[in-house]
N, C-alpha and C positions, 0 to 999 in steps of 0.2 A: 197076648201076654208077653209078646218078644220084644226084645228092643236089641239092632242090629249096630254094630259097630265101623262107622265109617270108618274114623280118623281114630287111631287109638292116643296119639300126641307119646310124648317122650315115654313115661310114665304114668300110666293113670292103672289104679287099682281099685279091687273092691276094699273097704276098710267097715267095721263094724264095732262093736266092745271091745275092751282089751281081754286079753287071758290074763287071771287075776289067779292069785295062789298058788303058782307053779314056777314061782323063780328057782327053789330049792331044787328045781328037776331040770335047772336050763333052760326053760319055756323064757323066750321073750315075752314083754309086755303087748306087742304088736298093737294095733289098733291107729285111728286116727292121727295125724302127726297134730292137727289141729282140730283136737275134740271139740271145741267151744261151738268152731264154725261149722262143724258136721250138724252139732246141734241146734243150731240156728239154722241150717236147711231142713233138717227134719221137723223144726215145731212146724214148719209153712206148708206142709204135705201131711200133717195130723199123725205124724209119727212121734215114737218114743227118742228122745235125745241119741240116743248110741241107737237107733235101728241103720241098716246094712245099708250105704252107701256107695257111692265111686269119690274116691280121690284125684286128682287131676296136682302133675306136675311139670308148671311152668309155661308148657305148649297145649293145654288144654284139651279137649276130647269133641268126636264128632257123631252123634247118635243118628238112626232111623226109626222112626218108632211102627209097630207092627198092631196097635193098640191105643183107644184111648187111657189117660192116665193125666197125675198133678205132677209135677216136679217145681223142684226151688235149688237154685242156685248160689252160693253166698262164697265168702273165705277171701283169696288175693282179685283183686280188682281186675276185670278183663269183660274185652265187647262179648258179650252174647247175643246169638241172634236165633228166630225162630221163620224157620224158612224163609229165609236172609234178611228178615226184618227186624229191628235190636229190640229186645227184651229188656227188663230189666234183673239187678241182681236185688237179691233179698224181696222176692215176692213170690206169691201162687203163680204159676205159670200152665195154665191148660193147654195139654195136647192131645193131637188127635191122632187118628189111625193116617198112615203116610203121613206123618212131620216129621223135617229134620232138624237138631237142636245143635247147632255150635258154640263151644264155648271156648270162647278165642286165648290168646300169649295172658300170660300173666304180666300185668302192668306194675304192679306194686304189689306185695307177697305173693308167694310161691305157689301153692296147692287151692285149686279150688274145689269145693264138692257139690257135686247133684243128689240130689236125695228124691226120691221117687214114691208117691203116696203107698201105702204098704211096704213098703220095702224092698229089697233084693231078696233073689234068693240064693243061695250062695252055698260053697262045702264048709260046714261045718267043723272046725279041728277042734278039740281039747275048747269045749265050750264056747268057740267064739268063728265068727264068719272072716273075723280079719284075714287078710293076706300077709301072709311072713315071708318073702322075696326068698332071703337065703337058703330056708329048708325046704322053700317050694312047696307048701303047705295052706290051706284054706283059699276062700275068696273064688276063683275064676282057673281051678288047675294051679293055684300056687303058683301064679306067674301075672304078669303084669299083662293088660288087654291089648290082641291083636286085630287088626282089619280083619273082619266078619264074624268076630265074637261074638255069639246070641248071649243074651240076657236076659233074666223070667222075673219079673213081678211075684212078691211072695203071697201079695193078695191084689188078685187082678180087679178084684170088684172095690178096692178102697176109695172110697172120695175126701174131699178134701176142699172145707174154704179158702175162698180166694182171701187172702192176709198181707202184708204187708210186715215187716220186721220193722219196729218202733225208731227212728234214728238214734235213740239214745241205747239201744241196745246191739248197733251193728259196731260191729271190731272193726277198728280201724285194721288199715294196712301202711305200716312205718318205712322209711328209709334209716330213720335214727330209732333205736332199741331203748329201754331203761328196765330194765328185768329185776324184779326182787331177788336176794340170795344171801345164802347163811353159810358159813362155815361148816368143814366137815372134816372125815376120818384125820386126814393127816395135812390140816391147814398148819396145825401147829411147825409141820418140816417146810414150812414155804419161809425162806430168809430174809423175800422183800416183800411183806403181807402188803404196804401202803400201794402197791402196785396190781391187787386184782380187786379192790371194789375205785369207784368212781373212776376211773379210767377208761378211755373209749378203747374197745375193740372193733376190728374188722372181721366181718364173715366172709369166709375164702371159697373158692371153687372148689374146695373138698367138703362138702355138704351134702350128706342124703337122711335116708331116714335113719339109720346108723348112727349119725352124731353129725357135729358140725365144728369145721379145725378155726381157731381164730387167732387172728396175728394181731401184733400189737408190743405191749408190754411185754418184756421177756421173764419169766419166772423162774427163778433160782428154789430146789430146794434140797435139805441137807441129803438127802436119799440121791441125788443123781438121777430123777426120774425113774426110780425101777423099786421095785417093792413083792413078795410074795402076793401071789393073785389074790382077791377080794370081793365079797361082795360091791357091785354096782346095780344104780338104778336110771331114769331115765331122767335127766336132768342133774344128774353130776358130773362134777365138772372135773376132768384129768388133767395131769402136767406131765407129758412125756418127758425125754429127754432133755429134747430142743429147747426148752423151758415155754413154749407156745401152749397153746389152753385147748380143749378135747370139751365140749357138751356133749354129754351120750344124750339118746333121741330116744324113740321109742321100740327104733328092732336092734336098740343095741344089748350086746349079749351080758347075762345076769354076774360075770366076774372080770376082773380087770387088774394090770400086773402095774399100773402108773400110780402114783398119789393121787388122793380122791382132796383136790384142794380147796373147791367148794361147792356148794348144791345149788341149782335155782329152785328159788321157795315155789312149793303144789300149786299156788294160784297163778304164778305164770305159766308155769310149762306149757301149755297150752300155745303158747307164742310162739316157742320154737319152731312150732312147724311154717311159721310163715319169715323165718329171719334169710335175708336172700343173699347170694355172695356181691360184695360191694356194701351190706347194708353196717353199721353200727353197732356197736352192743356196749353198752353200761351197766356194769354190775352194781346194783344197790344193797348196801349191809343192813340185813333185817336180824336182828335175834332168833332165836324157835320161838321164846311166845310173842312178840312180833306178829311173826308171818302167823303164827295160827289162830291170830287175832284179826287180821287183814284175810286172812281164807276166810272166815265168820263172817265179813262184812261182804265181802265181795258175793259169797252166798246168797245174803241179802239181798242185796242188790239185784241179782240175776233171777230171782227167783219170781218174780213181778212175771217174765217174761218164760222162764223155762222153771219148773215147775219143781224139774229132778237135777237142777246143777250140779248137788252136791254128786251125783254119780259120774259127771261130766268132767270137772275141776276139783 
């Protein structure tokens, strides 16, 4: 039931559902930075879309396994290999008792995840297994995995068809971005609006799960970048001082002192977690009913393949 931890790579964490209904108490949202791709590991291991995970950032993660078991790999593009033989990403992968699974540098997006047939088992915070970094809370000790971290299977007897992910349902991994996005609280205080939708952005080396700073276009607004604190969510988009651009992420915290200048629409958020520094980003002007007419279809669409997207995206 163990699975031992060679290589922990930069950052690799447990992530599972988000905490949902606790923003009013400060609760981050935590959970997956790239839910879509968690759940496109977990359908290949006969799991629930949000069941408990690892996240993997950038430098990838290195297992021992103590245990037969399924696992599937999917999210930023990178070699993996199974006792040093390459694997592939977005399939069933059977393993046995003494294998080791490496899952090498991220090639193109950031975060890959392992999903493990039954699941992880994990500390449970305020309903959810996710790991929240800053309060040190859920997942693995509230911290990110070290070399000889054990790991337990939350059901060691699960099995799982061998499956493949459809081509037409694996996520791409971009260098150039185009993200849906709408207007928000205080778009109206931005003086040069024709400068944050279709315009390229750059993703910078200040990027975590927190948010991601991008340079580019300079953003003037009448407020001076500062404003009494506010609700935020994960995929709004800040104008600090600098007039430079702010996407909160997923553990970023539930109020914010910037102008909220505009949101990226619920069906992409999902992509933030794989935007890398050096990569692009195009904001695209969608309406509210718009986007919540493209949330509907993309629904659709996904649902051929994951069953429960709409809990996903």
């Amino acid at each position: 039931m163990t699975i031992i931890v060679l290589k922990p790579g930069l950052q690799t964490t447990i992530q599972g559902r988000p905490r949902t209904g606790q923003r009013h108490l400060g609760v981050p949202t935590c959970g997956a930075a790239d839910p879509l791709s968690m759940a496109l590991a977990n359908r290949l291991v006969g799991n629930s879309s949000l069941a408990t995970a690892l996240e993997t950032t950038l430098t990838g993660v290195a297992l021992a396994f103590e245990c037969d078991t399924f696992v599937a790999i999917t999210g930023a593009n990178a070699d993996c290999k199974l006792n040093g033989d390459p694997v592939t990403q977005h399939t069933t992968i059977v393993v046995r008792r003494d294998d080791q699974l490496t899952v090498g540098s991220a090639q193109n997006g950031v975060r890959s995840y392992v999903a493990f047939a039954g699941g992880l088992d994990a500390d449970e915070v305020l309903g959810s297994t996710s790991t929240y970094l800053p309060a040190e809370f859920g997942g693995h000790n509230g911290r990110s995995l070290e070399t000889g971290d054990e790991l337990r299977l939350r059901n060691a007897a699960a099995v799982a068809p061998v499956e493949e992910t459809p081509v037409e349902f694996r996520a791409l991994m971009l260098d150039a971005w185009s993200l849906r996005a709408g207007h928000s609280c205080e778009t109206k205080c931005v003086m040069n609006p024709d400068c944050l939708f279709e315009h390229k952005f750059k993703v910078t080396n200040r990027s975590d799960r927190m948010g991601i700073k991008l340079d580019g276009e300079t953003i003037r607004t009448d407020s001076d970048g500062q404003m009494p604190s506010a609700a935020v969510f994960p995929g709004t988009i800040q104008c600090p001082q600098d007039g430079s651009l702010f996407v909160l992420s997923v553990d970023a915290g539930t109020t914010g002192g910037y102008p909220r200048v505009a949101k990226i629409a619920r069906m992409d958020l999902h992509a933030l977690g794989q935007l890398r520094p050096g990569n692009t980003l195009t904001l695209i002007e969608r309406s509210d009913a718009d986007a919540a007419r493209e949330l509907q279809d993309k629904h659709a669409y996904w649902q051929a393949w994951l069953p429960d997207i709409s809990q996903v995206i």
